[in-house]
LUMBA-458031 format. One record per residue (C-alpha): residue in one letter; x negated, y, z. Coordinates in Angstrom, 2 decimals, decimal comma, always signed. Each point is the difference from the previous one (the first is absolute). Example, Ala and Ser with C-alpha at 12.3 -4.5 7.8 and 13.67 -1.06 7.14 Angstrom:
BEGIN
MISE  A  -12,30  -4,50  +7,80 .
MISE  S  -1,37  +3,44  -0,66 .
! end
This chain:
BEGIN
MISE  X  +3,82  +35,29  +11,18 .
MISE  X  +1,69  -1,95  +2,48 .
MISE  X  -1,96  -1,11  +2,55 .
MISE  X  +0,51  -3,28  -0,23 .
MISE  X  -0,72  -0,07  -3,79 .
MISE  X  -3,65  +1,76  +0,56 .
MISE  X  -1,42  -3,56  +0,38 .
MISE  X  +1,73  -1,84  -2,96 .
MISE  X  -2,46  +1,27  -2,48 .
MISE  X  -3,03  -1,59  +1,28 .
MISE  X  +1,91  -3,20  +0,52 .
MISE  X  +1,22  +0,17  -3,30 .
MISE  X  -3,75  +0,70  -1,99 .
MISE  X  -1,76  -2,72  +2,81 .
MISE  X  +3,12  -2,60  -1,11 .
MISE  X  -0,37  +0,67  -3,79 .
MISE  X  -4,05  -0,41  +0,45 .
MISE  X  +0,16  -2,87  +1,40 .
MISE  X  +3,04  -1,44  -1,71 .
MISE  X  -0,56  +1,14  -3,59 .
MISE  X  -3,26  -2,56  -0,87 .
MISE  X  +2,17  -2,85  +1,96 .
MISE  X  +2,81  +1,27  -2,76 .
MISE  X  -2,03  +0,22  -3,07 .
MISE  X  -1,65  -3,76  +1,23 .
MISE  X  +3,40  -0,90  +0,47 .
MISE  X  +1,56  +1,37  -3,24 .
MISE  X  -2,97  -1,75  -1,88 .
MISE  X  +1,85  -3,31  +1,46 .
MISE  X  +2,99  +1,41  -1,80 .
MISE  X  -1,56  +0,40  -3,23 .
MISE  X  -1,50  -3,49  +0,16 .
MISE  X  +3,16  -1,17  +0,97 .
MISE  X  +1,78  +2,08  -3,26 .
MISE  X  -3,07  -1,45  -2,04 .
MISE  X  +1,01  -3,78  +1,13 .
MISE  X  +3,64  -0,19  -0,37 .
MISE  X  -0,47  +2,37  -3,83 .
MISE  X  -2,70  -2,94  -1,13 .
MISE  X  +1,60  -2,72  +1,05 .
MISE  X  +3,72  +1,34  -0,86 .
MISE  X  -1,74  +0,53  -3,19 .
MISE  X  -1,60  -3,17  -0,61 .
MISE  X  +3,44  -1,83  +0,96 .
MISE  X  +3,17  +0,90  +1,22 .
MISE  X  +0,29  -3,20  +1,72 .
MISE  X  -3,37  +0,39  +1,44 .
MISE  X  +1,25  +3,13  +1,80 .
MISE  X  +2,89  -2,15  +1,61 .
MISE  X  -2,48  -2,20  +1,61 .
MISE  X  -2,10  +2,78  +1,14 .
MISE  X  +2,45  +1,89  +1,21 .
MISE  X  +1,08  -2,90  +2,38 .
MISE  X  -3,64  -1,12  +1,47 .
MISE  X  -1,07  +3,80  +0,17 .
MISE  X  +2,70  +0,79  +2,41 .
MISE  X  -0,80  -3,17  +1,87 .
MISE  X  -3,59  +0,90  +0,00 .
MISE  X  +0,48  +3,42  +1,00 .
MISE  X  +2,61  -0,62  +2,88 .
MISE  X  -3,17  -2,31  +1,43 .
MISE  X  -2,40  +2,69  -0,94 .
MISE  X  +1,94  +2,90  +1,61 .
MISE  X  +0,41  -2,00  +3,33 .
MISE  X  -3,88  -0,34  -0,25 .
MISE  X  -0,36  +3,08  -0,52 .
MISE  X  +2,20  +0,87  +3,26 .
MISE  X  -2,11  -2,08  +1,48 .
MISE  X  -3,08  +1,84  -0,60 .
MISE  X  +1,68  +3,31  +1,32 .
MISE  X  -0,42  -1,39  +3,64 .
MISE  X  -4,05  +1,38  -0,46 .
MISE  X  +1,48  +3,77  -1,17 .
MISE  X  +1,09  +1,36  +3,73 .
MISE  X  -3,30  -1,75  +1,46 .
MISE  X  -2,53  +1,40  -2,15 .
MISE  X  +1,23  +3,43  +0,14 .
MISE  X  +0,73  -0,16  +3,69 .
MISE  X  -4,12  -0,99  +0,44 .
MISE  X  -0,93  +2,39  -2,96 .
MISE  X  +2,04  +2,84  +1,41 .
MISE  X  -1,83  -0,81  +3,41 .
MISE  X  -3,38  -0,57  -1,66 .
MISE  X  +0,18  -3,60  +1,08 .
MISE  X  -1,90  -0,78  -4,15 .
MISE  X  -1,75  -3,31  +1,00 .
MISE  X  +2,98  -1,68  +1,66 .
MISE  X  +2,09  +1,26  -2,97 .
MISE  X  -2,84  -2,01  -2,17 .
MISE  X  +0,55  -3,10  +2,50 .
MISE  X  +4,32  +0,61  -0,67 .
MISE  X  -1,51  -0,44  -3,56 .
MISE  X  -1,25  -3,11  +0,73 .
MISE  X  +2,86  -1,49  +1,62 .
MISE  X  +2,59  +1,06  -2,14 .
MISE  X  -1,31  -1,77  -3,07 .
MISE  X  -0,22  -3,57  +2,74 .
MISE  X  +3,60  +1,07  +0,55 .
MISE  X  +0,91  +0,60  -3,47 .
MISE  X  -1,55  -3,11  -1,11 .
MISE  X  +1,92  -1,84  +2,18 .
MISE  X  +3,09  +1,46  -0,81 .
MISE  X  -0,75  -0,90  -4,00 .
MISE  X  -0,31  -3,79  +0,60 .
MISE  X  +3,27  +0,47  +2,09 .
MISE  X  +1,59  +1,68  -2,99 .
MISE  X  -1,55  -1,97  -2,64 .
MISE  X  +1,68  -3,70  +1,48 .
MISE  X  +3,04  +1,96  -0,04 .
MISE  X  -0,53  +0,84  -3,82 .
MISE  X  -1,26  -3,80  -0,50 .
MISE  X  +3,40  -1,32  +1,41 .
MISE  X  +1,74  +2,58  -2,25 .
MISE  X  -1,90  -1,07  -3,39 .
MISE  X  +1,21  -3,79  +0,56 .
MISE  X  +3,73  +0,94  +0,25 .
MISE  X  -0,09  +3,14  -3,17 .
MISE  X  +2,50  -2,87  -2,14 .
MISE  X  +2,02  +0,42  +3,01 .
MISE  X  +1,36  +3,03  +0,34 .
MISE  X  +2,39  +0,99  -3,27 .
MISE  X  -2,57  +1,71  -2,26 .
MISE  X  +0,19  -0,90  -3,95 .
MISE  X  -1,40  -2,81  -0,58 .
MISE  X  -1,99  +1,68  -3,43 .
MISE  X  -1,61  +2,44  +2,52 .
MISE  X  -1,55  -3,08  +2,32 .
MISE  X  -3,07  -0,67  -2,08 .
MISE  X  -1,21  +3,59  -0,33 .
MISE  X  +0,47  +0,51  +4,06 .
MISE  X  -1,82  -3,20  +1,13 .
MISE  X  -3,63  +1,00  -1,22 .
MISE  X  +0,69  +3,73  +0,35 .
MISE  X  +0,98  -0,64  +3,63 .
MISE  X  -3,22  -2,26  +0,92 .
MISE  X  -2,55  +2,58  -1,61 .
MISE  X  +1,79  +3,05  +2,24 .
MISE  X  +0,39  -2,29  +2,93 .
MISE  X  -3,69  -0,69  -0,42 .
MISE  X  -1,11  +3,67  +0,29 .
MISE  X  +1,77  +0,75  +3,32 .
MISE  X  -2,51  -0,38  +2,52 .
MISE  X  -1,88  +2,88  -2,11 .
MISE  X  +2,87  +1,93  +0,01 .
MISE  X  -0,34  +0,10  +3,98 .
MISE  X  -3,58  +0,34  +0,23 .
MISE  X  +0,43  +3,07  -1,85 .
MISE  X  +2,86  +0,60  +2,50 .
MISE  X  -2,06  +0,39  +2,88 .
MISE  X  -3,04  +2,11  -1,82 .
MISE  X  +2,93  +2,66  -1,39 .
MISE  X  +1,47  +0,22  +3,57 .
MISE  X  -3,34  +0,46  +1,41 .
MISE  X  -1,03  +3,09  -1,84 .
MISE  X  +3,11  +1,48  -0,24 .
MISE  X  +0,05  -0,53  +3,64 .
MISE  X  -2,95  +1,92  -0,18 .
MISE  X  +0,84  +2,93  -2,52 .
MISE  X  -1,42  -1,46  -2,71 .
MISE  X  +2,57  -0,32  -1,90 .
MISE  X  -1,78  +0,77  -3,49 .
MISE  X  -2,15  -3,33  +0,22 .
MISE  X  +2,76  -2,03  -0,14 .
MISE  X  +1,65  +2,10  -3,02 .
MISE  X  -3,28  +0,33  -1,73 .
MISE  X  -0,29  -3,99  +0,34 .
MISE  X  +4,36  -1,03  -0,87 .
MISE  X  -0,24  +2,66  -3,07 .
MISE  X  -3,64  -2,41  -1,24 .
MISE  X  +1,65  -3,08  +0,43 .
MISE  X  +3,50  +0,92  -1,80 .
MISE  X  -1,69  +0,99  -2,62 .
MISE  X  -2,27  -3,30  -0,40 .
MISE  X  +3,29  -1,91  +0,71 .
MISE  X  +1,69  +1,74  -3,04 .
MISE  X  -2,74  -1,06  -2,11 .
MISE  X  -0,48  -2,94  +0,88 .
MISE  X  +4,00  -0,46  -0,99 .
MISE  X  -0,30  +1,20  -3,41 .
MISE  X  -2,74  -2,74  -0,34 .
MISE  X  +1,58  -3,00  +1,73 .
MISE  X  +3,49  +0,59  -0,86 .
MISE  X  -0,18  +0,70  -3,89 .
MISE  X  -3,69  -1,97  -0,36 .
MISE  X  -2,11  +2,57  -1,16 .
MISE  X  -4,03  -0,54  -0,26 .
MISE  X  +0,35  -3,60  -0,64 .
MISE  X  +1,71  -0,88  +3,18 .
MISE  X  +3,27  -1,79  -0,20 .
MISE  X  +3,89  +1,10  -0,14 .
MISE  X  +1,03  -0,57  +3,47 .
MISE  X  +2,74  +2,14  -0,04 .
MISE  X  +2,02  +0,61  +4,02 .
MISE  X  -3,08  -2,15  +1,51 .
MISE  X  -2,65  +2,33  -1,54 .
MISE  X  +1,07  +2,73  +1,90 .
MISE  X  +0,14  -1,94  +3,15 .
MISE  X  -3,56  -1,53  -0,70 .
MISE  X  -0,89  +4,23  -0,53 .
MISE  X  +1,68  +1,01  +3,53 .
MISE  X  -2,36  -3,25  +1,08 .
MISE  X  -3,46  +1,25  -1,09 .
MISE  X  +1,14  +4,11  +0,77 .
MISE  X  +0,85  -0,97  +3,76 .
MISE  X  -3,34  -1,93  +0,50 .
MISE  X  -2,26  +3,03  -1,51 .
MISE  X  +2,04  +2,94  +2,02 .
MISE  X  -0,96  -2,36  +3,42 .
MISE  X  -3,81  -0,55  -1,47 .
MISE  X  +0,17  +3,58  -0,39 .
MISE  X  +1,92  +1,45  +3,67 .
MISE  X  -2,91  -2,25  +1,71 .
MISE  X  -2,90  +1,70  -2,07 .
MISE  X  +1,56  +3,31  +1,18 .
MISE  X  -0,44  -0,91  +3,63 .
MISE  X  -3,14  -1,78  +0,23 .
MISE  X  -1,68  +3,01  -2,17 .
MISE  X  +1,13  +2,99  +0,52 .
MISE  X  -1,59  +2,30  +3,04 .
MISE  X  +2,98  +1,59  +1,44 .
MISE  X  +1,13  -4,06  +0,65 .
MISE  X  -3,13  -0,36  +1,97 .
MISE  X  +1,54  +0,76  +3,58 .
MISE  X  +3,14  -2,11  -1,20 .
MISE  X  -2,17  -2,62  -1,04 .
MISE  X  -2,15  -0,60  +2,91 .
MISE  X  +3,31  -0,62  +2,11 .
MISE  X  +0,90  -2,57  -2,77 .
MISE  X  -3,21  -2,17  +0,82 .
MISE  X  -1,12  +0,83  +3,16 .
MISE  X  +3,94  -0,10  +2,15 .
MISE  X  +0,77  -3,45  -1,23 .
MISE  X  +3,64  -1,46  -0,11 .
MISE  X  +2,37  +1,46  +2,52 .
MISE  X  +3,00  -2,54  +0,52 .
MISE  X  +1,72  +2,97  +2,05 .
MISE  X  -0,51  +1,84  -3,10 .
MISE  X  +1,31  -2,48  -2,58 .
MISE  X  +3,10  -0,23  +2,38 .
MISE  X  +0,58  +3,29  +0,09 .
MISE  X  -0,33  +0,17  -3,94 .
MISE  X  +2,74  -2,75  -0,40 .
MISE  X  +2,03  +1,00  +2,64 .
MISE  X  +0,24  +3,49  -2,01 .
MISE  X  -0,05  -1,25  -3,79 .
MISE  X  +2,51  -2,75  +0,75 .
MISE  X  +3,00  +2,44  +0,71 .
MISE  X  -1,04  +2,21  -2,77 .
MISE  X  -0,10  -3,04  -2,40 .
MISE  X  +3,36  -1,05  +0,83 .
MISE  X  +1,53  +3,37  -0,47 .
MISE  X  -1,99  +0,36  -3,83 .
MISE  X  +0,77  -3,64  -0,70 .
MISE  X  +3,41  +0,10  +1,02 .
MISE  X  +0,54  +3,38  -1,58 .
MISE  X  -1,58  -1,49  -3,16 .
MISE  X  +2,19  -3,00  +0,19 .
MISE  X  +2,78  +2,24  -1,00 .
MISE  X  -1,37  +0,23  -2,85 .
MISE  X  -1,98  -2,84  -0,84 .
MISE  X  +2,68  -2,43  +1,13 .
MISE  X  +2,35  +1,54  -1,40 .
MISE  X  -1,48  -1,69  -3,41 .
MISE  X  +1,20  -3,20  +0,99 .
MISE  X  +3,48  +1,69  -0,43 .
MISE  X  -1,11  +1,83  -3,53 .
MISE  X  -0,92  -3,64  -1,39 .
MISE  X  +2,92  -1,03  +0,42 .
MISE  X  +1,37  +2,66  -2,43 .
MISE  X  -2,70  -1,53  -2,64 .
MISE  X  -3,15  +1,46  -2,07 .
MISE  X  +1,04  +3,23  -1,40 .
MISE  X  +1,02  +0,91  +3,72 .
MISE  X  -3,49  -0,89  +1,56 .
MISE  X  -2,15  +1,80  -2,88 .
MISE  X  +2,50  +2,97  +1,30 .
MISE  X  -0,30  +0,16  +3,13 .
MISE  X  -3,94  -0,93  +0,07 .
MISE  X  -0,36  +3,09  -2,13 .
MISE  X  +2,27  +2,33  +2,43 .
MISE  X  -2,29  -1,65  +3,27 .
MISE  X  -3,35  +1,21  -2,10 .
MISE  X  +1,77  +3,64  +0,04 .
MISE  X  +1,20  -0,11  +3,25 .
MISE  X  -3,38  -1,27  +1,41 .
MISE  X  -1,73  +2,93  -1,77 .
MISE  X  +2,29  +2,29  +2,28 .
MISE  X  -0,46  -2,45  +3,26 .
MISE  X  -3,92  -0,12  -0,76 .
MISE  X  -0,28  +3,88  -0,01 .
MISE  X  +2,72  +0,54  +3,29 .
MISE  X  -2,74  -2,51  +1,70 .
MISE  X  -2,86  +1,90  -0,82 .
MISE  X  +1,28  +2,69  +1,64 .
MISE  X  +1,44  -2,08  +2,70 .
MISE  X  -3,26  -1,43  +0,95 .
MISE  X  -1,94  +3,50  +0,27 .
MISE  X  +3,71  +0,52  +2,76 .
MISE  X  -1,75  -3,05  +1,83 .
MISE  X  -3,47  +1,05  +0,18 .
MISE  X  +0,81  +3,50  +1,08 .
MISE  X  +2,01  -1,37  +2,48 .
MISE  X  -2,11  -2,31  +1,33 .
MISE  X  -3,10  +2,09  -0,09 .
MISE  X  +2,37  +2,72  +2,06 .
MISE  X  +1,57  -2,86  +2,32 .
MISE  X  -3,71  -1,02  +0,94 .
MISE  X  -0,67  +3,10  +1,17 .
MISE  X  +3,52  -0,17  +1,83 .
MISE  X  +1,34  +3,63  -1,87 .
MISE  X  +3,15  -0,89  +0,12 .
MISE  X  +1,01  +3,44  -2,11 .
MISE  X  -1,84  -0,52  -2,91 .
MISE  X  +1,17  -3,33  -0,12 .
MISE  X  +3,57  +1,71  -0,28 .
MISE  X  -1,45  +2,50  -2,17 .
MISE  X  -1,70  -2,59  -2,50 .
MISE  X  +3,05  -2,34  -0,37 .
MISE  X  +2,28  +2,55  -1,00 .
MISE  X  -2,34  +1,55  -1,99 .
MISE  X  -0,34  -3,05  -1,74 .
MISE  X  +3,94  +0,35  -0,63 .
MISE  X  +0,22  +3,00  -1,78 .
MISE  X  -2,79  -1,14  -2,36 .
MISE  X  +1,88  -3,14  -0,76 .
MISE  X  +3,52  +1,86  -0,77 .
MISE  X  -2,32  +1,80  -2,77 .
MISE  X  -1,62  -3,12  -1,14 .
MISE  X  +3,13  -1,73  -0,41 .
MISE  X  +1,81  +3,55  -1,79 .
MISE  X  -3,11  -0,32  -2,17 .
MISE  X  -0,43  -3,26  -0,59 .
MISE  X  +3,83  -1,25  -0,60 .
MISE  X  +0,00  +3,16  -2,09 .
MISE  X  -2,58  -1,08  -2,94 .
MISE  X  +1,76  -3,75  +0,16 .
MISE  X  +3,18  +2,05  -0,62 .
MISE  X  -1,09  +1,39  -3,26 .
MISE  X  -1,63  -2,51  -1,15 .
MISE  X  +2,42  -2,51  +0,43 .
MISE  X  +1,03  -0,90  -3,40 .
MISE  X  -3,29  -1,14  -1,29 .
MISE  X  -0,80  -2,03  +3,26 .
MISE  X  +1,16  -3,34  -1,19 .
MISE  X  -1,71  +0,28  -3,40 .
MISE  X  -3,59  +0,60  +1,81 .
MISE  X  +0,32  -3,74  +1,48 .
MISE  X  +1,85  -1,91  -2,74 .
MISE  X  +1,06  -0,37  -3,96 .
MISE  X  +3,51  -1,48  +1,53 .
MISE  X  +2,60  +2,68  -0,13 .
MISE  X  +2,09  -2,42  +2,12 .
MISE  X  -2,61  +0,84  +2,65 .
MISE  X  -0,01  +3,61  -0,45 .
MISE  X  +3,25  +0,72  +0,16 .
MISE  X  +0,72  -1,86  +3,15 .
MISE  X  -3,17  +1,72  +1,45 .
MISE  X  +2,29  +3,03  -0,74 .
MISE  X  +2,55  -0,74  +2,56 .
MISE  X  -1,93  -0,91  +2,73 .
MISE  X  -1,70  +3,78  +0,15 .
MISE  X  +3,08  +1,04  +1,95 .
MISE  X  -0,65  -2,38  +3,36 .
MISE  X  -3,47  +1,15  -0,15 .
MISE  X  +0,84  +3,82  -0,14 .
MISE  X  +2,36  -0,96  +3,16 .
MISE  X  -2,44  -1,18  +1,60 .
MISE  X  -3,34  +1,70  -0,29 .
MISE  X  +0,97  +2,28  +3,54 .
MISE  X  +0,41  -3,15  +2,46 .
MISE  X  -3,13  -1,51  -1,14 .
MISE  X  -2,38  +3,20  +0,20 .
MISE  X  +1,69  +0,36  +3,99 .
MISE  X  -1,21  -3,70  +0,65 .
MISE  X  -2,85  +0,05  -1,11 .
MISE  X  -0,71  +3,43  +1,47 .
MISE  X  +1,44  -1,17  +3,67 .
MISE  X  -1,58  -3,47  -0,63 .
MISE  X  -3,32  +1,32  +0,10 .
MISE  X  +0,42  +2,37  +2,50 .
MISE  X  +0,94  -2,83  +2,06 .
MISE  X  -3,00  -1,88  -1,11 .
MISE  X  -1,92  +3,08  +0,79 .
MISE  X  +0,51  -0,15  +3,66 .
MISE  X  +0,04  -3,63  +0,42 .
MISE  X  +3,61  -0,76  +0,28 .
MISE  X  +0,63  -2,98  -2,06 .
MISE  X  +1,89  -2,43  +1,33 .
MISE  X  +3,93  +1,63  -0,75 .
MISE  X  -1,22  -0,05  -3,45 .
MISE  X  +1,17  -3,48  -0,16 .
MISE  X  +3,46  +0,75  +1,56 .
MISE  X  +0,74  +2,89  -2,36 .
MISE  X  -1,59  -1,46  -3,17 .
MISE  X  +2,42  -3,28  +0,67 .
MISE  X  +2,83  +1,96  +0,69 .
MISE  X  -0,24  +2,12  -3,11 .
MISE  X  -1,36  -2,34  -2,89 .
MISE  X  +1,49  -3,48  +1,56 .
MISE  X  +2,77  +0,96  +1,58 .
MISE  X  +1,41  +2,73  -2,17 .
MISE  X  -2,29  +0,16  -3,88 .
MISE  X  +0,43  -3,56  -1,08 .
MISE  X  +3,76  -0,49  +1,24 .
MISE  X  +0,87  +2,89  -1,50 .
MISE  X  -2,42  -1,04  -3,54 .
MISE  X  +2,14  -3,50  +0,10 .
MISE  X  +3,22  +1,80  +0,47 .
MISE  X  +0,35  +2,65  -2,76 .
MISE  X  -2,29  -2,11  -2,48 .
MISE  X  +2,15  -3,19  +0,36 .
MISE  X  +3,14  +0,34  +1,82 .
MISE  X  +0,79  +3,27  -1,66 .
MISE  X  -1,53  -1,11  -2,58 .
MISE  X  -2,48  +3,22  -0,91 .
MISE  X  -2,59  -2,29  -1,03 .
MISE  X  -3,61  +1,52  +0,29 .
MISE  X  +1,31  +3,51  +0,39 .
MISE  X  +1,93  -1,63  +3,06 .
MISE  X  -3,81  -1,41  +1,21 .
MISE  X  -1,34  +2,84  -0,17 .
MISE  X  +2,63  +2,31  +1,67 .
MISE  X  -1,19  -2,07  +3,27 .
MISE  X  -3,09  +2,03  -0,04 .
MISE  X  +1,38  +3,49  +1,00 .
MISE  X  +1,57  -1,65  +2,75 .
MISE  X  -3,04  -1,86  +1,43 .
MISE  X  -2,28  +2,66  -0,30 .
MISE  X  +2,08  +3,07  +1,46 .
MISE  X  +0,89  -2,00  +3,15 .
MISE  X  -3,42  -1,27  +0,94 .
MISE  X  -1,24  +3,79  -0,80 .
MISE  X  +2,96  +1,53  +2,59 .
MISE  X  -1,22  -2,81  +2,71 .
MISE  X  -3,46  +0,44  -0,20 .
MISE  X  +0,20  +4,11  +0,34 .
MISE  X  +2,03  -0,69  +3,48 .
MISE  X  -2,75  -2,06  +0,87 .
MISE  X  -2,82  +2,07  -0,03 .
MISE  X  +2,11  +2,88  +0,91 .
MISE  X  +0,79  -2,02  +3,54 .
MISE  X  -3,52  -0,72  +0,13 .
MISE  X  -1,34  +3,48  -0,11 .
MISE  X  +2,68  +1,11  +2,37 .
MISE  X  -1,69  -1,06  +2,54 .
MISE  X  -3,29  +0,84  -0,58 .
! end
């Protein structure tokens, strides 16, 4: 064996322990996801056109959140790799301050947006299912970040199977509660697209009840716990935090835009186009959710190896992480491949829908590569605390270059949503090239 390669193999079984219950938590978003858009696609093709609009709305916000959150993943394992457990519990503390903050920042935003939905060239049939539907999600946001900060807390720690254990519970509640409040069963009423949203609701406040029971209960939280109470606020801290996350949550939200934006554009090719292309984003996003799983076991190895200032298994980690990627993606675009004639007809009775779903599968073969290399080299970045090009690269690649090029083959050349989605390769590949440079500069050095 080369001696180089003698250390890959422990990287690779300590990535895949700790990212495989952040997948399977992660894939169980997937499935609910699947089990939303089949029920309501289901219960009304029409219905799936309005969901597919405020979902990628929702999610764009909920991503950035998300990003946000990530600010706590290279403190906690920089204290937990140093022993430092009740300051990480304090970092607990602050980052759900911070990540409230940064909800009622993001929920105005989402206000402002809700006033101005007859504005912005969706069909007009589609306007009464996204109003409610868009209030009931917007309404379970600041859960979604709570959770946020508990997740990046004990993954921080290397707990990742808490979180999965607690995601997989939830899902599974949420798809229930779907089948009841979408189709009316057990006496309730038909509520159709707002059922499920009134489901994500009532899943996203349980799966918070449940993160805090975790923490204020369980022994091996005791040490983390005592820093919680007895360290207080730290406004250094909560800087720190948002000075971190707010980078990060830039790059995600901008490199969501590129997709979620880009559904302005799909309205404007009408109904059949949206249900489309809001099935495609559930497939892709069962892809994306998996890549990040792995992705964020890249940023706690890294930062658990950059607190402790060894610089080469930080090297050895990240690529590491690379070569398990390549595989995920082989296997992963792989199964989509084979499977790709009966895709559309899992979501939807439309054969409209399914056949258009058919023709988007080659953009998202293209482009499966770039986005397992950013999120890879985003996370390494994240790893060691170098956030703030994120912003440059992720404008550069999804502003600059994705939704130019989505406008230009979809309209001018007049590809339509193939054309849209063609964008995607681009966007992804480039910010996946810029970001490797980065942390390869970075670790020159060092």
């Amino acid at each position: 064996m080369h001696p180089v390669m003698k250390f890959y193999p422990e990287h690779y079984r300590s990535l895949l322990s700790l990212g495989l219950p952040i997948m399977i938590g992660q894939m169980g978003m997937i499935v609910l996801g699947f089990a939303d858009t089949m029920m309501v696609g289901h219960h009304s093709t029409t219905e799936l056109g309005a969901a597919s609009f405020v979902n990628n709305i929702i999610n764009l916000v909920i991503i950035t959140g998300t990003g946000f959150s990530y600010g706590l993943t290279p403190v906690v394992g920089g204290l937990f790799g140093r022993k430092e457990l009740p300051e990480a519990g304090q970092a607990l503390r602050c980052s759900l301050l911070a990540n409230t903050l940064a909800t009622a920042l993001m929920m105005a935003v989402l206000v402002v947006l809700y006033f101005n939905l007859g504005n912005i060239g969706q069909p007009e049939e589609l306007l009464p299912y996204m109003r409610p539907y868009y209030l009931v999600l917007l309404a379970s946001l600041p859960f979604v970040m709570l959770f946020n900060a508990f997740k990046q807390f004990t993954d921080g720690i290397t707990e990742t199977r808490t979180s999965m254990w607690i995601l997989l519970s939830g899902n599974m509640l949420n798809i229930l509660g779907n089948y009841l409040f979408i189709y009316g069963k057990m006496g309730l009423p038909e509520m159709g697209v707002v059922g499920a949203g009134v489901s994500t609701l009532v899943s996203r406040i349980i799966m918070v009840g449940i993160f805090l029971a975790v923490f204020l209960s369980q022994e091996k939280m005791r040490p983390y716990r005592e820093g919680f109470f007895s360290l207080g606020w730290s406004r250094p801290l909560v800087k720190r935090l948002s000075s971190l996350g707010t980078p990060i949550a830039l790059e995600m939200g901008m490199e969501t835009a590129s997709f979620s934006l880009s559904i302005i554009m799909v309205g404007w090719l009408g109904t059949i186009a949206l249900a489309s292309h809001q099935v495609m984003i559930t497939i892709s996003q069962f892809t994306f959710m998996v890549y990040y799983g792995l992705g964020a076991a890249v940023a706690v190895r890294t930062s658990y190896f950059n607190g402790q200032h060894d610089h080469a298994n930080t090297r050895h980690t990240v690529l590491a992480g690379l070569h398990v990627m390549v595989a995920l993606e082989l296997l992963l675009a792989g199964i989509i491949f084979l499977l790709r004639n009966h895709v559309g007809g899992w979501f939807t009775d439309s054969t409209e829908v399914s056949s258009t779903v058919l023709t988007l599968m080659l953009p998202f073969f293209i482009y499966q590569f770039g986005d397992g290399l950013q999120i890879n080299y985003a996370n390494a970045l994240r790893g060691i605390a170098d956030v703030k090009p994120l912003v440059v690269i992720a404008f550069i690649a999804f502003f600059v270059i994705s939704l130019p090029v989505g406008y230009l083959c979809g309209f001018v050349l007049g590809y339509g949503l193939v054309g849209v989605w063609m964008a995607f390769p681009f966007g992804l590949t480039t910010a996946g090239i810029m970001m490797w440079w980065r942390f390869r500069q970075q670790m020159k050095d060092k």
